[in-house]
Steps between C-alpha positions, in 0.01 A plus 500: 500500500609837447413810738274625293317195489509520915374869464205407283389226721533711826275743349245305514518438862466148688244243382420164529846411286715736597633606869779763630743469742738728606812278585509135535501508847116434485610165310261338671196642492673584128454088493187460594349722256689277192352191684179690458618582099519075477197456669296725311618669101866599551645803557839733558640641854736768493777580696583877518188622453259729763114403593452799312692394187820731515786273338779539754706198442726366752864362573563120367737325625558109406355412855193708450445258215590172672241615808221565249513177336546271829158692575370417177615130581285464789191517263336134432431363276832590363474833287712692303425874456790653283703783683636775267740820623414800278709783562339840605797777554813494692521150640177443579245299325174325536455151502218351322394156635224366253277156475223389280202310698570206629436120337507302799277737739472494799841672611601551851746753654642404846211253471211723481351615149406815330293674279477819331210743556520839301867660635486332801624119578305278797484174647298238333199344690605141541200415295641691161821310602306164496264638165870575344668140586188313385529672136885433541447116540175494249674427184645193592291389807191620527171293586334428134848378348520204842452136455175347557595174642247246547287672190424306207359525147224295666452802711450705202203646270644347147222621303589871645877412383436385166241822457779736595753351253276502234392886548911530508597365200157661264632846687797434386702548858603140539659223230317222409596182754637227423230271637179588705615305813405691772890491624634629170237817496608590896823502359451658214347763756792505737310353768740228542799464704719167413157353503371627779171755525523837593271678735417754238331158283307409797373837531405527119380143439454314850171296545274714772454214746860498575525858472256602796736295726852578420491781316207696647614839405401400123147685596256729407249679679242695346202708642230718435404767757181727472630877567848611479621294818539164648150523694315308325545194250319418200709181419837407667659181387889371468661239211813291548641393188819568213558857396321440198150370650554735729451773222245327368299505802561877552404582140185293541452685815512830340284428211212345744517780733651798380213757358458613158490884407211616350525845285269630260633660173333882434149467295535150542213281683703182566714417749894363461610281764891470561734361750502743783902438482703404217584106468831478345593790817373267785635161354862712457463589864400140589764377328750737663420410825584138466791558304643769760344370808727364801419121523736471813243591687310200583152678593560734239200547204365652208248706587161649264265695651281741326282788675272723394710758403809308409664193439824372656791201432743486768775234540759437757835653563640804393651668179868422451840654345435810609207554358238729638106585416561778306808353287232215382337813316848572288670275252700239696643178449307215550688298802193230591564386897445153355635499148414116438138548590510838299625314173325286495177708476644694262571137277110462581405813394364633776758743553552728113789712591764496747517800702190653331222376718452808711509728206237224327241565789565875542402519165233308473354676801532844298344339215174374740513864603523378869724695804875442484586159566677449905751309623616467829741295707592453862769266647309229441219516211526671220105613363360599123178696513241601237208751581212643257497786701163571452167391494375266173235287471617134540307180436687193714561232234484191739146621584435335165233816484153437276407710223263697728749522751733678323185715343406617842909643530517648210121704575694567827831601341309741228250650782797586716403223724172605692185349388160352690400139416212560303756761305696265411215235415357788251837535322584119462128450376149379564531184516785485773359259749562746858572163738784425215624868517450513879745151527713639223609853707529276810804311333659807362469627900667207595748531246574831587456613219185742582346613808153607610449847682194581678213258556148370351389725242772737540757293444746571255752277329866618429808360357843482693 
């Protein structure tokens, strides 16, 4: 580097890369802010420079070296930052100790690690420490990637293996086999290990029987709740199974349960029903959340539940590699937490793109015209949720709704929801039979789909 270099990158004052220090007496708090660097993007210290960015340099001897890097030395794993002496004026000069981030985070200084936050460098909580090792030891030895011992092909859904080859090979993301033996296609998959399952085949083809008992975090949970909290259930039932059944179930969850949007084009009498949320958005989410989920925790699940104003898929464990919420939003590369399971979906078909299923569903959402789609995460979940933000008319597929069912909603939806029986009985004709029409609002009230205000002959109907 060259002092001008120094003087343009003191201008800019101390960041989250870049820290002064005046002389290298501080070495070591001087060290604990390049442990932070490793630990978090990289970075520069320099030596000879004010808090308030004045370039001062300082005397080097050979010793003032040697001390810096047995400092340096006491970072683990070992590290090593370059140290560079660019002269300032006179003797003096500033040293400039630089790293890049780290590859095998988490790294210790004097046993304790460090991060970087803004200009400042602090302790790590010793659960980021454990978060960090985890993702240190997950290439190589992570859960999914584990021998299944005691597991089978007996233990295994063939049909669901043969189905996912053959969706491989027409999509073109897989060779054809050499034979369809069940062996050769796990292979062929890289769910083998010198002929030995994996865990991550036992979570994508295992038979659910054997599932429930030894595996029982391959689960899904799904609900339906009448308001916007947990007060009150319409339906609440859990599946054991393989990933892919377990999709299935959620998908035919969704489809029984979820309502369908009803709009009405301008100068137009009939009625266009539509998913309230997209499809191809709630199976990506699905399909994130057992890809991504944390299946060391054994009373971990997948979890569905949809509310009246919104509809949530949440999955255990938290988001990895430094990634946050908000970064999900923004082009990233795709690093699945279990890259077996992930690939394997993506073979299927289920998953189109890697690293563009967030920006799939955000878009798909602006294309429904629906709110912004959330995300949140906490240490141990990680939830996707889509609202409609406002009120539509919705007709609840699994009610399996008659043609004068779904003629009394839409006289509701066009009346702005407040009619008398024998208003509505006019409308739909004369020769609606009023016990029929009285039984028919009754199981739209249960449904929740309407509700009655008032009573006897003042009482009006309404949608929700």
């Amino acid at each position: 580097m060259t002092i001008d270099q120094i003087t343009a990158l003191t201008a800019a004052g101390e960041s989250e890369t870049l820290e002064f220090k005046k002389t290298t007496g501080t070495r070591r708090e001087a060290t604990r802010t390049v442990c932070g660097f490793l630990n978090k993007q990289g970075g520069k210290v320099l030596f000879g420079v004010t808090s308030t960015g004045v370039v001062v340099g300082q005397h080097v001897s050979e010793r003032t070296i040697e001390e810096l890097s047995a400092e340096l030395r006491q970072i683990y794993p070992p590290a090593f930052p370059t140290i560079e002496q660019v002269p300032v004026h006179g003797d003096r000069q500033v040293i400039v100790v630089s790293t890049d981030q780290g590859t095998s985070k988490p790294y210790t200084y004097r046993r304790a690690a460090y991060r970087r936050v803004g200009n400042t460098t602090v302790k790590m909580s010793e659960y980021e420490y454990e978060q960090m090792l985890m993702e240190r030891m997950h290439k190589e030895n992570r859960w999914e990637n584990q021998l299944a011992p005691g597991w089978s092909i007996d233990d295994l859904d063939i049909v669901e293996i043969r189905h996912t080859v053959a969706e491989a090979v027409r999509l073109g993301r897989l060779d054809e086999p050499p034979s369809r033996e069940p062996m050769d296609l796990l292979l062929g998959l890289g769910l083998l290990q010198d002929g030995v399952l994996l865990r991550a085949a036992v979570v994508l083809f295992g038979k659910e029987k054997r599932l429930t008992f030894e595996v029982p975090q391959c689960k899904l949970r799904v609900a339906r709740f009448r308001g916007s909290d947990k007060m009150e259930f319409l339906d609440n039932r859990q599946f054991h199974g393989n990933a892919f059944s377990l999709l299935s179930h959620a998908e035919r969850f969704l489809r029984d349960s979820l309502p369908i949007a009803a709009r009405f084009e301008p100068d137009s009498f009939y009625r266009i029903d539509e998913p309230l949320y997209p499809p191809p958005a709630t199976r990506e989410a699905l399909a994130n959340a057992l890809c991504h989920r944390d299946y060391t925790i054994h009373g971990g699940s997948i979890g569905v539940a949809i509310y009246a104003d919104r509809l949530e898929v949440t999955s255990p464990g938290s988001l990895h590699f430094g990634m946050t919420t908000e970064k999900l939003f923004e082009p990233h590369e795709s690093r699945p937490w279990n890259p077996l399971i992930a690939h394997t979906f993506y073979r299927r078909g289920v998953i189109e793109e890697w690293g563009g299923g967030i920006r799939k569903m955000v878009d798909l959402v602006n294309e429904a015209k629906l709110p912004p789609l959330e995300i949140e995460g906490a240490s141990d979940w990680v939830a996707v949720r889509f609202r409609h933000g406002q009120f539509v008319p919705q007709l609840l597929v699994g009610n399996k709704a008659t043609e004068r069912q779904q003629a009394i909603l839409s006289l509701l939806d066009r009346a702005g929801g407040n009619l008398a029986l024998r208003e509505i009985r006019t409308q739909l004709g004369p020769h609606t039979n009023e016990r029929q029409l009285r039984e028919d609002l009754a199981i739209l009230k249960s449904s929740g789909l309407i509700i009655v205000v008032g009573h006897g002959r003042g009482a009006r109907w309404k949608r929700l």
